[in-house]
CHARMM-style PDB file with segment names, atoms N, HN, CA, C and O in Angstrom:
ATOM      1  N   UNK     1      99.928  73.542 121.579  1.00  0.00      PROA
ATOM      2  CA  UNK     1     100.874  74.483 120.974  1.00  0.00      PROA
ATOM      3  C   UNK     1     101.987  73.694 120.294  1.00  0.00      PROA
ATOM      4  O   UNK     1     102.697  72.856 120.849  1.00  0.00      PROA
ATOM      5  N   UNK     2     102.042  74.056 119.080  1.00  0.00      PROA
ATOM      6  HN  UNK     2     101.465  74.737 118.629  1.00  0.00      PROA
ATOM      7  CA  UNK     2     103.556  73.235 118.372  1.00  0.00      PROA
ATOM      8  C   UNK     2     104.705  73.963 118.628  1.00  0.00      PROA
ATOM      9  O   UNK     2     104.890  75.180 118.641  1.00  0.00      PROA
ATOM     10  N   UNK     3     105.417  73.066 118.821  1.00  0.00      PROA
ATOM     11  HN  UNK     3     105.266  72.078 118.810  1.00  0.00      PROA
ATOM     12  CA  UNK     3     106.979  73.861 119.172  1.00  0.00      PROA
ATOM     13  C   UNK     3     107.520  74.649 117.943  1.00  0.00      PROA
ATOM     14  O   UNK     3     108.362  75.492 118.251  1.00  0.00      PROA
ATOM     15  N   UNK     4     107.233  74.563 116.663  1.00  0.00      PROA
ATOM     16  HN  UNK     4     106.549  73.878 116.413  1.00  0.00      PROA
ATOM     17  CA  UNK     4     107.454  75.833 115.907  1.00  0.00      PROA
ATOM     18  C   UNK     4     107.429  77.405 116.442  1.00  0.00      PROA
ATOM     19  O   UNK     4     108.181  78.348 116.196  1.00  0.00      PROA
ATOM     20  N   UNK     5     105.934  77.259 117.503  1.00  0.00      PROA
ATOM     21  HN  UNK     5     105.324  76.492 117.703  1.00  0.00      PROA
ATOM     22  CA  UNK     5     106.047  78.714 117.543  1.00  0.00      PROA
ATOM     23  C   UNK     5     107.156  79.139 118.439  1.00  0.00      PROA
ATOM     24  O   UNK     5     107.339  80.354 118.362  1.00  0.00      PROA
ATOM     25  N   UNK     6     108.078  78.434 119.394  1.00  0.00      PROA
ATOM     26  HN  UNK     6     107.929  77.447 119.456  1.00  0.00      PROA
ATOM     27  CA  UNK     6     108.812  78.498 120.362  1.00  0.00      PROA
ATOM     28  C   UNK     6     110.359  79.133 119.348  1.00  0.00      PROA
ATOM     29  O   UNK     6     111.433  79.413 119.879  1.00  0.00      PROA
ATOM     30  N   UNK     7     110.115  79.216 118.090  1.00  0.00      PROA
ATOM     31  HN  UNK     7     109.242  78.988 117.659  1.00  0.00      PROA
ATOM     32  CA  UNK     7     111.306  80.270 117.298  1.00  0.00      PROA
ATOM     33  C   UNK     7     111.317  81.325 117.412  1.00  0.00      PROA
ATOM     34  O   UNK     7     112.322  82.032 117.330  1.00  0.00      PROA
ATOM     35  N   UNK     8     109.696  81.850 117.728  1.00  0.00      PROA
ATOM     36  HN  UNK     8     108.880  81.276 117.795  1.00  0.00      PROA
ATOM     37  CA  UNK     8     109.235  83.346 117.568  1.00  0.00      PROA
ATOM     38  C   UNK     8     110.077  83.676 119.135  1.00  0.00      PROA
ATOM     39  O   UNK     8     109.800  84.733 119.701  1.00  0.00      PROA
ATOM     40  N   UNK     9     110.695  83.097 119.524  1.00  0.00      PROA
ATOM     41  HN  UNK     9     110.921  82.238 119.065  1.00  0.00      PROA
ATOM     42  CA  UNK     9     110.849  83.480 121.486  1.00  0.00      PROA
ATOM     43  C   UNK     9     112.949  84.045 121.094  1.00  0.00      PROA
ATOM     44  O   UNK     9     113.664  84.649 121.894  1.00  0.00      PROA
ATOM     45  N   UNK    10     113.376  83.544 119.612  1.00  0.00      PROA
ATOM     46  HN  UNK    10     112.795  83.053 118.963  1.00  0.00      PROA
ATOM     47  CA  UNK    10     114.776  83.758 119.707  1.00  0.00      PROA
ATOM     48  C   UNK    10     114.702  85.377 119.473  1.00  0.00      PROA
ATOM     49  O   UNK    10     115.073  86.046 120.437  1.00  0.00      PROA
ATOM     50  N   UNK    11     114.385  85.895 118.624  1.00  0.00      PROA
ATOM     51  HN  UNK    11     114.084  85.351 117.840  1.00  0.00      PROA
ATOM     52  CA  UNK    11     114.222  87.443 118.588  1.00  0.00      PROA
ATOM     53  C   UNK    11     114.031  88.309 120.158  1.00  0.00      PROA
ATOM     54  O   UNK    11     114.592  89.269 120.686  1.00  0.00      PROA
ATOM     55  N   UNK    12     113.123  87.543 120.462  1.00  0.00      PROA
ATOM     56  HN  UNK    12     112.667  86.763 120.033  1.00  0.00      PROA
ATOM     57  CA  UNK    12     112.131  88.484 121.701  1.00  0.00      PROA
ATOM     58  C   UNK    12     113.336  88.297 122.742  1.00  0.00      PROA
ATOM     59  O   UNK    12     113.635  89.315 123.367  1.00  0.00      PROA
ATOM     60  N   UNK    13     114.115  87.058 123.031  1.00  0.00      PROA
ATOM     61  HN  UNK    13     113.872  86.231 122.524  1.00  0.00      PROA
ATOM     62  CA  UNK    13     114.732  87.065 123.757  1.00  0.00      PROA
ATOM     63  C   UNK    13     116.373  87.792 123.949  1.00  0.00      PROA
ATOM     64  O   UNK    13     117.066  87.970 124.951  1.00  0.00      PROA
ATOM     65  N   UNK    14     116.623  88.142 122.275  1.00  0.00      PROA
ATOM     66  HN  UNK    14     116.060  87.998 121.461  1.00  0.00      PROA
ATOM     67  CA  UNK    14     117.568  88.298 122.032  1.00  0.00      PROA
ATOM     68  C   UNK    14     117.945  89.768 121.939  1.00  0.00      PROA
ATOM     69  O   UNK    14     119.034  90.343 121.944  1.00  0.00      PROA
ATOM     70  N   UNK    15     116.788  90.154 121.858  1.00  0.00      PROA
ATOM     71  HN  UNK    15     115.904  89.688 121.854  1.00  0.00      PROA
ATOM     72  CA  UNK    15     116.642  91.688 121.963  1.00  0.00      PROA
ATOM     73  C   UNK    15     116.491  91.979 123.464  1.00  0.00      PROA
ATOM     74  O   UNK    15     117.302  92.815 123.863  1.00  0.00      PROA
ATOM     75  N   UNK    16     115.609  91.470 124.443  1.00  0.00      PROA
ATOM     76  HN  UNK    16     114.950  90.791 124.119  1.00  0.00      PROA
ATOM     77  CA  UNK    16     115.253  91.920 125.649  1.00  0.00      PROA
ATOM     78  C   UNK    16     116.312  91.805 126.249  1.00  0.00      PROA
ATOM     79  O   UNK    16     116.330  92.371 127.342  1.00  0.00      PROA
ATOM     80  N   UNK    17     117.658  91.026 125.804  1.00  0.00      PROA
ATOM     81  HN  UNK    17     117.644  90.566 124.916  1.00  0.00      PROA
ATOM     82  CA  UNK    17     118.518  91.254 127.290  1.00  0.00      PROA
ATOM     83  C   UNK    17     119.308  92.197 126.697  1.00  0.00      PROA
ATOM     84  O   UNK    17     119.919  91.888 125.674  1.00  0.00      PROA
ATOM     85  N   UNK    18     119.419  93.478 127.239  1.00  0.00      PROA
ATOM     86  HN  UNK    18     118.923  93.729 128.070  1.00  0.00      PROA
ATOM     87  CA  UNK    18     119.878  94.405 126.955  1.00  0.00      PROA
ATOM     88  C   UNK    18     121.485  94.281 127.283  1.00  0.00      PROA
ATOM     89  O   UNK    18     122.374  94.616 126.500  1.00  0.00      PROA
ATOM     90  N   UNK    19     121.701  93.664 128.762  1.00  0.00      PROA
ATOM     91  HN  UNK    19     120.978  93.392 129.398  1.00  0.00      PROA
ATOM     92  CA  UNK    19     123.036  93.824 128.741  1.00  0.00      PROA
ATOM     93  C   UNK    19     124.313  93.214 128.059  1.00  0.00      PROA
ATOM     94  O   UNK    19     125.473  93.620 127.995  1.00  0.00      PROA
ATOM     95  N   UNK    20     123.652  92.035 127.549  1.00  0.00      PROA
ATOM     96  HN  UNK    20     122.710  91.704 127.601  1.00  0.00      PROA
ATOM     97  CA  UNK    20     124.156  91.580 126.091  1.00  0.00      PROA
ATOM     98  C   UNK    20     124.656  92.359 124.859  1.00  0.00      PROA
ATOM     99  O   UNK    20     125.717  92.043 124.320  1.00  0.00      PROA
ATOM    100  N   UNK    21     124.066  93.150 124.512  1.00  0.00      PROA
ATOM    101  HN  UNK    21     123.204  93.407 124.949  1.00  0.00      PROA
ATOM    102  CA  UNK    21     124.636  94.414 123.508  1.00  0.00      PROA
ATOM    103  C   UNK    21     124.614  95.558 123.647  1.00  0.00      PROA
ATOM    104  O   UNK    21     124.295  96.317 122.732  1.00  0.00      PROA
ATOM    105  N   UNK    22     125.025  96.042 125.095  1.00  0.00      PROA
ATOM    106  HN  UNK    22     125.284  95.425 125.838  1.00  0.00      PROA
ATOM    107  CA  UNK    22     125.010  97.607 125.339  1.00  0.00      PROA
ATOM    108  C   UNK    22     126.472  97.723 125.469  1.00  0.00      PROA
ATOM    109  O   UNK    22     127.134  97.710 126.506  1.00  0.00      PROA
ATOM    110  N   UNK    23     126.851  97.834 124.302  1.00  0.00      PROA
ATOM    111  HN  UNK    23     126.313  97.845 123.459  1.00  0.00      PROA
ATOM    112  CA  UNK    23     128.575  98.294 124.122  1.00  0.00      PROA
ATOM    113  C   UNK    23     129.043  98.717 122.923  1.00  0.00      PROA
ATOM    114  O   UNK    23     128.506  98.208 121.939  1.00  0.00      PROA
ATOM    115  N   UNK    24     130.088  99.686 122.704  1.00  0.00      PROA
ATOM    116  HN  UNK    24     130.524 100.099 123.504  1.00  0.00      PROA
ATOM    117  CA  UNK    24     130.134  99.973 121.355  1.00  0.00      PROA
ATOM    118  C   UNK    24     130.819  99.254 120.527  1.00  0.00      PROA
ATOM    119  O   UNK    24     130.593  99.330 119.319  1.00  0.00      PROA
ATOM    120  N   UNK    25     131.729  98.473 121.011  1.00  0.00      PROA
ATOM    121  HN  UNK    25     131.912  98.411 121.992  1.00  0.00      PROA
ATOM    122  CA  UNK    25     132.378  97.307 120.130  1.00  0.00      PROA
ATOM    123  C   UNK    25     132.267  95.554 120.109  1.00  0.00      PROA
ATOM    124  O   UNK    25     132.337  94.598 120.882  1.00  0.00      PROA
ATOM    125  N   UNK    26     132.188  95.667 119.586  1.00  0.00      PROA
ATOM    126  HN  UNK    26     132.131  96.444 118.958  1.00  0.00      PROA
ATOM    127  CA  UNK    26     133.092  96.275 117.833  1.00  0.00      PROA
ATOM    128  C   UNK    26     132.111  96.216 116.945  1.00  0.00      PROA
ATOM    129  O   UNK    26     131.085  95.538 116.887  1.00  0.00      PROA
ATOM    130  N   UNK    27     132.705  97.244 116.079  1.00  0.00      PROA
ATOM    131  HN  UNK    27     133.539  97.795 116.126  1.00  0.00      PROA
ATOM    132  CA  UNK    27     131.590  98.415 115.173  1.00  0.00      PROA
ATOM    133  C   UNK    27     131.877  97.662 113.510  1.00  0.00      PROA
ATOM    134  O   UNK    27     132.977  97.612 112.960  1.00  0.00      PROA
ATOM    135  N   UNK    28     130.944  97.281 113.105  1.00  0.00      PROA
ATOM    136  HN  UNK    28     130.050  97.323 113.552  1.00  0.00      PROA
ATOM    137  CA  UNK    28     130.446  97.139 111.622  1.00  0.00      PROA
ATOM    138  C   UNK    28     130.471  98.238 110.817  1.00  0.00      PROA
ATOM    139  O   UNK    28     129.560  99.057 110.930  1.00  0.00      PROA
ATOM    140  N   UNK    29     131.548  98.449 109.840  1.00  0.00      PROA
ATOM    141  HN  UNK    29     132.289  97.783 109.748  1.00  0.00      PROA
ATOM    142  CA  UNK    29     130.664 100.029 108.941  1.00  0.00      PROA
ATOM    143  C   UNK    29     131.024 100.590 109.575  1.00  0.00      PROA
ATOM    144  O   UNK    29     130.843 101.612 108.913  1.00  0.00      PROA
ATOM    145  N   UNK    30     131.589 101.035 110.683  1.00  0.00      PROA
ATOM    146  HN  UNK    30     131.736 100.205 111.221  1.00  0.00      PROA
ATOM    147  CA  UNK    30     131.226 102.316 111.709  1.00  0.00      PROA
ATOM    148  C   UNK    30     130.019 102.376 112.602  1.00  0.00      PROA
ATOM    149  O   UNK    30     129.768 103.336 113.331  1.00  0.00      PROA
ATOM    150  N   UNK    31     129.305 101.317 112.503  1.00  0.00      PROA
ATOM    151  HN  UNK    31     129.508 100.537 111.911  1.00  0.00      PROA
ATOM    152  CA  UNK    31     128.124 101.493 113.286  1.00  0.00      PROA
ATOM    153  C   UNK    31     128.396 100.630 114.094  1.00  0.00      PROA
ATOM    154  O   UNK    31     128.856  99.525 113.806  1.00  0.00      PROA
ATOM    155  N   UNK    32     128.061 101.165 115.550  1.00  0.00      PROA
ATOM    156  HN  UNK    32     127.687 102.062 115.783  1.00  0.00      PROA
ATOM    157  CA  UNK    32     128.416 100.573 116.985  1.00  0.00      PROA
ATOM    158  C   UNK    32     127.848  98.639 117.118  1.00  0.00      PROA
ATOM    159  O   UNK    32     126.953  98.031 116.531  1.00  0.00      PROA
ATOM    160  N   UNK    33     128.510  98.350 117.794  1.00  0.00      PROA
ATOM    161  HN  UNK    33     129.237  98.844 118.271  1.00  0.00      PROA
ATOM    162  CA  UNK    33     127.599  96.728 117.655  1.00  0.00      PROA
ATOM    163  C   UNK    33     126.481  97.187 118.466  1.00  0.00      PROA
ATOM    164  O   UNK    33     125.465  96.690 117.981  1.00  0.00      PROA
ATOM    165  N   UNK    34     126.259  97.750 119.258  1.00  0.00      PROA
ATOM    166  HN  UNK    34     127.084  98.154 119.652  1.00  0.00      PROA
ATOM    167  CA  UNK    34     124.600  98.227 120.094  1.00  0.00      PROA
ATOM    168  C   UNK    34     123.618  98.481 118.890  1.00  0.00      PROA
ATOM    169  O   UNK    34     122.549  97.901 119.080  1.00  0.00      PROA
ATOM    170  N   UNK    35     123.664  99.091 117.856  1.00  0.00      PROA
ATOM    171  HN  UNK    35     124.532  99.562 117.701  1.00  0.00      PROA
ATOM    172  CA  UNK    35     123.011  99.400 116.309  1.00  0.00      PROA
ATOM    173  C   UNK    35     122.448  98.435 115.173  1.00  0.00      PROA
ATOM    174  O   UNK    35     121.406  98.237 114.548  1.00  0.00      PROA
ATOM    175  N   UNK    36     124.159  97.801 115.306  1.00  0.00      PROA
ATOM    176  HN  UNK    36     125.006  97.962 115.814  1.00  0.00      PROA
ATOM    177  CA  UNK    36     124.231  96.708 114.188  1.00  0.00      PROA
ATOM    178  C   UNK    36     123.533  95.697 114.491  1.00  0.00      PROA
ATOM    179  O   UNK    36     122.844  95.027 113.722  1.00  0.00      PROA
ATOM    180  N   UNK    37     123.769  95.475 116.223  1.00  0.00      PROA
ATOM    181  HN  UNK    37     124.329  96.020 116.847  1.00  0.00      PROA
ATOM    182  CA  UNK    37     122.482  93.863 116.416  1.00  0.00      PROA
ATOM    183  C   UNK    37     121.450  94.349 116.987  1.00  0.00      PROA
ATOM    184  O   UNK    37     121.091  93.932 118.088  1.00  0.00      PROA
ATOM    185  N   UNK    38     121.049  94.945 116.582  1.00  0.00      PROA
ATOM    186  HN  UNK    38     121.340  95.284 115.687  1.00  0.00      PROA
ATOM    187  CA  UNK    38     119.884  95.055 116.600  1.00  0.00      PROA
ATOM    188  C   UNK    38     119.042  95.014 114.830  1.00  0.00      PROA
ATOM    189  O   UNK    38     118.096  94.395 114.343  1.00  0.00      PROA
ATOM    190  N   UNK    39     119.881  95.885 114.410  1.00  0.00      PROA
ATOM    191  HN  UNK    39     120.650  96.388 114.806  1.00  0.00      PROA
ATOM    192  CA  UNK    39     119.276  95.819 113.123  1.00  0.00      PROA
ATOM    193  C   UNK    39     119.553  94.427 112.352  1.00  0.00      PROA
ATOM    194  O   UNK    39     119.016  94.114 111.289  1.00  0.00      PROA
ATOM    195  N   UNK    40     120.391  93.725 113.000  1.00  0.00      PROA
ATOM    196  HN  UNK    40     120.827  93.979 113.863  1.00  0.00      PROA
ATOM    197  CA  UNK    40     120.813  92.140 112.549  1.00  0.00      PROA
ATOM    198  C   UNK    40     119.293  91.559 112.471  1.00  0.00      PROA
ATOM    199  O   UNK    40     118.862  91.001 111.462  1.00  0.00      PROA
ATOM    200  N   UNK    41     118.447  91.780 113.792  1.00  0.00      PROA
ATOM    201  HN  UNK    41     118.797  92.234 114.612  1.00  0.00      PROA
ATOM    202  CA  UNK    41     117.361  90.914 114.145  1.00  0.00      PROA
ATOM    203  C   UNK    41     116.115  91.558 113.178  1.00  0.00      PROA
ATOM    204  O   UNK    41     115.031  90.994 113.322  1.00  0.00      PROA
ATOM    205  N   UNK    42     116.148  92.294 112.544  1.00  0.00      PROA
ATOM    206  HN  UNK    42     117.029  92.753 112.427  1.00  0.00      PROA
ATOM    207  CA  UNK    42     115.238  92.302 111.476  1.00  0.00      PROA
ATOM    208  C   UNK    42     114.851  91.424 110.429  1.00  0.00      PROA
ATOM    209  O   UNK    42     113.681  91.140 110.172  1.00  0.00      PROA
ATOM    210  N   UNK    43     116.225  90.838 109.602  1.00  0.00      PROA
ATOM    211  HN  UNK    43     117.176  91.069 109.811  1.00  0.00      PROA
ATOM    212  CA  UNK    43     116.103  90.486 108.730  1.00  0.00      PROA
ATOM    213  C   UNK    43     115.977  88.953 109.635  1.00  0.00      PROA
ATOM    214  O   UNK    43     114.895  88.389 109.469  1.00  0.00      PROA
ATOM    215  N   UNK    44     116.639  88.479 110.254  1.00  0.00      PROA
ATOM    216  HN  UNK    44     117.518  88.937 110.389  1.00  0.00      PROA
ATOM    217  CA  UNK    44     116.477  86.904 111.313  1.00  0.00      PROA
ATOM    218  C   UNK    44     115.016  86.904 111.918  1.00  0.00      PROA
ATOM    219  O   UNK    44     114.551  85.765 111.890  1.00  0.00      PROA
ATOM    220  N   UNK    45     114.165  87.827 112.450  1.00  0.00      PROA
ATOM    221  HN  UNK    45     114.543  88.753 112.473  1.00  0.00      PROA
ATOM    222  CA  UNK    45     113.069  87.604 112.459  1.00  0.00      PROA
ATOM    223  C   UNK    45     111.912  88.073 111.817  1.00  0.00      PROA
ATOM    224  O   UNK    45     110.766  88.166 112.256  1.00  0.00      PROA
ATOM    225  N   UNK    46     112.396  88.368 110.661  1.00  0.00      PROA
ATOM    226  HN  UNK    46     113.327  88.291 110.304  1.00  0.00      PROA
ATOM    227  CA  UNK    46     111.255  88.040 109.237  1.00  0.00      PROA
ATOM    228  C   UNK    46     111.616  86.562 108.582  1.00  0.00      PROA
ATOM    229  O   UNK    46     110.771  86.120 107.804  1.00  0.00      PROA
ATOM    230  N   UNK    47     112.552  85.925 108.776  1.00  0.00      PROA
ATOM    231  HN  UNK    47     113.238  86.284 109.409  1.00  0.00      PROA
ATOM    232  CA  UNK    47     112.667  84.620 108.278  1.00  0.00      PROA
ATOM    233  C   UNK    47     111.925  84.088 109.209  1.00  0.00      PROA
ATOM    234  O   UNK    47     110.883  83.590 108.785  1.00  0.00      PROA
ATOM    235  N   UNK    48     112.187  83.992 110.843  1.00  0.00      PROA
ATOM    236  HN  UNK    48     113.034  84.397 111.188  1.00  0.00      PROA
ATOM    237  CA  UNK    48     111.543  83.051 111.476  1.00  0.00      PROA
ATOM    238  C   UNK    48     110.305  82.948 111.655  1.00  0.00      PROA
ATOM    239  O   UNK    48     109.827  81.862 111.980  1.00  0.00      PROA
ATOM    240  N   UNK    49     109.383  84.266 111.447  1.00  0.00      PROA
ATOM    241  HN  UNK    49     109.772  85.148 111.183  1.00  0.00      PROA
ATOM    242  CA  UNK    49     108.058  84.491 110.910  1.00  0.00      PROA
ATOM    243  C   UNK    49     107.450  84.075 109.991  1.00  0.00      PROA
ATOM    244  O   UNK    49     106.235  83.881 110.021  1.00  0.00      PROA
ATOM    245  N   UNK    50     108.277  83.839 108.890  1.00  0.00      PROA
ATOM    246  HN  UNK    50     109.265  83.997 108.866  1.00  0.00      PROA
ATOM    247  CA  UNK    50     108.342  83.045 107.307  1.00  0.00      PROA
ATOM    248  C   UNK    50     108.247  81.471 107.697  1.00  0.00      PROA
ATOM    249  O   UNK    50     107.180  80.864 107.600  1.00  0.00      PROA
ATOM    250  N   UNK    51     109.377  80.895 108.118  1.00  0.00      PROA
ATOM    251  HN  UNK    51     110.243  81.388 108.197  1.00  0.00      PROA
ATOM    252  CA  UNK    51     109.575  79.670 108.665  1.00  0.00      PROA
ATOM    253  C   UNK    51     108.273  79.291 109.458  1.00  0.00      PROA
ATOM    254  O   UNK    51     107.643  78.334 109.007  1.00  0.00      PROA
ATOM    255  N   UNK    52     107.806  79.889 110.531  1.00  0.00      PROA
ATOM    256  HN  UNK    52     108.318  80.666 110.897  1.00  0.00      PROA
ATOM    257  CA  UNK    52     106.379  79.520 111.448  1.00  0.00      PROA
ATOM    258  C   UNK    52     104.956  79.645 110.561  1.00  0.00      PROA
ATOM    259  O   UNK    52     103.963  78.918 110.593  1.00  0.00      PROA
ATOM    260  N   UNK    53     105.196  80.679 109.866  1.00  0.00      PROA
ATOM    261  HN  UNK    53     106.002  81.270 109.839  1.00  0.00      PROA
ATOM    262  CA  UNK    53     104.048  80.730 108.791  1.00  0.00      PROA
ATOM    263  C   UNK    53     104.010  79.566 107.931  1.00  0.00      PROA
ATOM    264  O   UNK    53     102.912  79.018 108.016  1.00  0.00      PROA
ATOM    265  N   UNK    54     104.820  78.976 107.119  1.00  0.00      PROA
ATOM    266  HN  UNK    54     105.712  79.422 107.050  1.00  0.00      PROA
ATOM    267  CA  UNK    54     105.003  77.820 105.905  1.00  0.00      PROA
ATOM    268  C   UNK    54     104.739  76.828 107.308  1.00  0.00      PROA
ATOM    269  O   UNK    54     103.777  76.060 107.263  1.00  0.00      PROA
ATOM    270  N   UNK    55     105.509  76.853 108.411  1.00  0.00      PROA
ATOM    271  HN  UNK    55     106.290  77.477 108.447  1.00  0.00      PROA
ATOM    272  CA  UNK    55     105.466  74.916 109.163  1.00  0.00      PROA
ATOM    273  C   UNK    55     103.342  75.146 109.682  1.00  0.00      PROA
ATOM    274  O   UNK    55     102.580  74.205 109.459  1.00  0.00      PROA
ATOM    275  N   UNK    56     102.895  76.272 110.221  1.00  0.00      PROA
ATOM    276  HN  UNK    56     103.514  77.037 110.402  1.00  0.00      PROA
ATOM    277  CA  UNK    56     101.637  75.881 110.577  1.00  0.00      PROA
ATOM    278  C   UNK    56     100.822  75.913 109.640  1.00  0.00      PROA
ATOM    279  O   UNK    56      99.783  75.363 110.006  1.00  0.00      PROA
ATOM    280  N   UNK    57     100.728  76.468 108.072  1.00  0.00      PROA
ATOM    281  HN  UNK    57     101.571  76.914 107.775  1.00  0.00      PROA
ATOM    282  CA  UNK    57      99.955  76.794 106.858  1.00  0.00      PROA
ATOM    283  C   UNK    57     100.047  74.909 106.416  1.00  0.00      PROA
ATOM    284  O   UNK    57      99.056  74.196 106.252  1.00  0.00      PROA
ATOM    285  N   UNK    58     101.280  74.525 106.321  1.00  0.00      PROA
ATOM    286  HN  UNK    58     102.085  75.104 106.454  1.00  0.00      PROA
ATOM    287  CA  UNK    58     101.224  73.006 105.851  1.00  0.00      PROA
ATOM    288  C   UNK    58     100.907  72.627 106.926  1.00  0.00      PROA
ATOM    289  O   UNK    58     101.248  71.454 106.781  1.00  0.00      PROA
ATOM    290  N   UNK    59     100.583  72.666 107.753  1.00  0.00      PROA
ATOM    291  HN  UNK    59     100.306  73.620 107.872  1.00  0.00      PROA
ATOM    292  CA  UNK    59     100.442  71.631 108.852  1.00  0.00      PROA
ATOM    293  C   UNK    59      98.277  71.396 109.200  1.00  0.00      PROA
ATOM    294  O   UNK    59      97.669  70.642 109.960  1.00  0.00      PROA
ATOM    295  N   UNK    60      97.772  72.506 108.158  1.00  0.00      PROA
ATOM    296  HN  UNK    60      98.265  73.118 107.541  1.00  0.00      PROA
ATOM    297  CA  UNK    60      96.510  72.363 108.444  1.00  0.00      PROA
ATOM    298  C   UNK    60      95.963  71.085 107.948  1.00  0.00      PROA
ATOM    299  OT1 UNK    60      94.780  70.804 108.140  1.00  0.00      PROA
TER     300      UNK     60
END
């Protein structure tokens, strides 16, 4: 296993601990930080999906 794929683990981890962002502040926009990070990790793990895709595609 190459340690590239060990990026795919910052999302999964960052989302699963819930008690990390179960609070309403402080709010982006008006939207609670419980909302906002979450929807943060969309666009951060389509890059790191991007990033693991390009390091194992060159790496054949």
């Amino acid at each position: 296993m190459r340690p590239v794929w060990l990026l795919l683990l910052i999302p999964y981890i960052g989302l699963l601990w819930i008690p990390f962002y179960n609070r309403l502040a402080p709010d982006l926009f008006g939207f609670p930080f419980f909302y906002w990070y979450q929807l943060l990790f969309v666009p951060i793990t389509s890059l790191l999906i991007y990033l693991v895709y390009r390091q194992v595609r060159d790496g054949r």
